[in-house]
C-alpha positions as CSV (number, residue, x, y, z in Angstrom):
1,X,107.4,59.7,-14.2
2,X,110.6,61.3,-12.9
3,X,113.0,62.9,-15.6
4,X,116.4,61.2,-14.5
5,X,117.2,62.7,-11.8
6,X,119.6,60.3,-10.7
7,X,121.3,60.5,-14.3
8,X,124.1,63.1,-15.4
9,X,123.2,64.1,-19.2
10,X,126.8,64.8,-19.6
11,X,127.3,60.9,-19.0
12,X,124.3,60.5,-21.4
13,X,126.4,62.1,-24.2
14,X,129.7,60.2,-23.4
15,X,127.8,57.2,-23.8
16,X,126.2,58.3,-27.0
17,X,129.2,58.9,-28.8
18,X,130.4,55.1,-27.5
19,X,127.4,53.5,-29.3
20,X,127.4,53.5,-33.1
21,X,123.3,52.6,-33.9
22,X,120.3,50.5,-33.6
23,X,118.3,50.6,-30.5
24,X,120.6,51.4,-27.8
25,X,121.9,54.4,-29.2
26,X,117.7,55.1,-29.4
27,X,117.6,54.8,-25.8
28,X,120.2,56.8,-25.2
29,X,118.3,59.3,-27.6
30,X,115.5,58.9,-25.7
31,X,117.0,59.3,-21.9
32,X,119.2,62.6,-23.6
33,X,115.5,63.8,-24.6
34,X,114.0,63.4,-21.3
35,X,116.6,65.1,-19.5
36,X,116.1,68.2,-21.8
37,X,112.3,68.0,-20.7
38,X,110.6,66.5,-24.0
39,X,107.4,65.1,-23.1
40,X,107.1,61.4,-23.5
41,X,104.7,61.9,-26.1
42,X,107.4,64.2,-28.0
43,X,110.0,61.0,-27.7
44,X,107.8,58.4,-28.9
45,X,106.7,60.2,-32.0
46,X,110.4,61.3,-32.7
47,X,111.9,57.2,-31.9
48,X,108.8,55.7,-33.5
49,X,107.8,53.8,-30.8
50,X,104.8,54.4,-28.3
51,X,105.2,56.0,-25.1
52,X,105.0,52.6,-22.8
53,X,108.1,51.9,-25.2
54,X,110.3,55.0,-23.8
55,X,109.0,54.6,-20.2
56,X,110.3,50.8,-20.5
57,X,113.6,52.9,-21.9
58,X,113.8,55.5,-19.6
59,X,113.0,53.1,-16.3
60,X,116.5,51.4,-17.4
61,X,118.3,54.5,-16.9
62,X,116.7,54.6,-13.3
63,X,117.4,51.0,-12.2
64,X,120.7,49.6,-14.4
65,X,124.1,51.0,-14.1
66,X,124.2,53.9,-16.7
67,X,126.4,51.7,-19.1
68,X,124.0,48.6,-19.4
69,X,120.8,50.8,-19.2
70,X,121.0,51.0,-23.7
71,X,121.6,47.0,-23.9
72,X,119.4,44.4,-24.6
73,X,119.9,41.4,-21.8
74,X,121.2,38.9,-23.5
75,X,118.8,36.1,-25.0
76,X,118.6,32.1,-24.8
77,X,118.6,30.7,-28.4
78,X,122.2,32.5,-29.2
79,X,124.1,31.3,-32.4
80,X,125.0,28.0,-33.5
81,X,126.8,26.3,-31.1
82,X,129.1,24.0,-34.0
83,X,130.6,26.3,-36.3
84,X,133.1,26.3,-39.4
85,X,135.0,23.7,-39.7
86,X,133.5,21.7,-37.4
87,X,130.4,22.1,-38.6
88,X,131.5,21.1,-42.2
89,X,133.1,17.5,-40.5
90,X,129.7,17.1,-38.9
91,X,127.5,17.5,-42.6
92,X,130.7,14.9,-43.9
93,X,129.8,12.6,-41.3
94,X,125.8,12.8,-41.4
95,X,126.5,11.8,-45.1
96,X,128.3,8.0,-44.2
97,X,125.7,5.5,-42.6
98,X,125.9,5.7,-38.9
99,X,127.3,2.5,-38.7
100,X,130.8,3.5,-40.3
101,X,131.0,5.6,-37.2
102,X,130.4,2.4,-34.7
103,X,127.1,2.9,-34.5
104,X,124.2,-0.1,-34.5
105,X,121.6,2.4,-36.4
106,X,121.4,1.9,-40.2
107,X,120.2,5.2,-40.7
108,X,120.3,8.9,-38.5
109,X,117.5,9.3,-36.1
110,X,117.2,12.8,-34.7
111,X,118.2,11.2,-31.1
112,X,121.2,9.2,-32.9
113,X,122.7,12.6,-34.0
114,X,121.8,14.3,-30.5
115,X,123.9,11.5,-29.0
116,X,126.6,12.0,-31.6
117,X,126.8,15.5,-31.4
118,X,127.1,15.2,-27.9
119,X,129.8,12.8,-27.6
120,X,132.0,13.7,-30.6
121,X,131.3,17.9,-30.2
122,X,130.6,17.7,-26.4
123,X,127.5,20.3,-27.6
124,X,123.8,19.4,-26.5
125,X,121.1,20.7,-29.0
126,X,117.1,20.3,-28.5
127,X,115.7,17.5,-30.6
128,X,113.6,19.9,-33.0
129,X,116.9,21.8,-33.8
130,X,118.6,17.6,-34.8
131,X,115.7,17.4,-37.1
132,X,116.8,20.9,-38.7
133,X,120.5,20.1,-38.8
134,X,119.6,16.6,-40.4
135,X,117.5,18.3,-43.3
136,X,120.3,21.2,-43.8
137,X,122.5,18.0,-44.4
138,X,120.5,16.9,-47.1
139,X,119.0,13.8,-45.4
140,X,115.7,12.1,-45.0
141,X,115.7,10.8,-41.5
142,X,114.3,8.4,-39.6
143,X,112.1,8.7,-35.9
């Protein structure tokens, strides 16, 4: 494995003093180590990882621009996408009957509140997270 060659340690320590903790600033660690000539060995016991851990680390700082090599791409899943208040009228309305909304259904159906959170919030959630939302509301639900 090369040690950086393409990577200026000076950037390394600009970049470390930009990130605060956690894992990036590790990686940055890691890559500063590896430019000083610590064995990979050295870094893994010192970062607690194992040494296919800070190859994956350092290979980042060989292929990525220098100032996305510490970050984590970012992941499907993400937060909630109906927040705050609007969450709070959502919970409000899961608790009246869906037909004092204009609905037909007596009763919320996981795919009744995927269709309403769709049209009212313009937000389109899997049907395992409705069942979620419908039992953080408090409610039994129907299929």
């Amino acid at each position: 494995m090369g040690r950086l060659d393409g990577v200026v340690l000076e950037e390394l320590y600009e970049l470390k003093e930009e990130i605060d903790e956690g894992k990036p600033r590790e990686r940055v660690l890691a890559a500063i180590g590896r430019k000083q000539d610590d064995q990979l060995d050295t870094l893994a016991k010192r970062h607690g990882v194992v040494e296919k851990t800070i190859r994956n680390w350092l290979d980042r700082f060989e292929e990525e621009p220098i100032e996305q090599a510490p970050y984590d791409a970012p992941r499907p899943g993400g937060p909630a996408k109906i927040e705050g208040k609007e969450r709070e009228q959502l919970f409000e309305q899961l608790q009246q009957p869906p037909t004092e909304l204009g609905y037909d259904q007596q009763a919320w159906s996981a795919k009744l509140l995927l269709h309403h959170v769709k049209e009212e919030y313009g937000v389109e959630y899997h049907e395992n997270y409705a069942y979620e939302l419908l039992r953080e509301a408090g409610l039994s639900f129907s299929d």
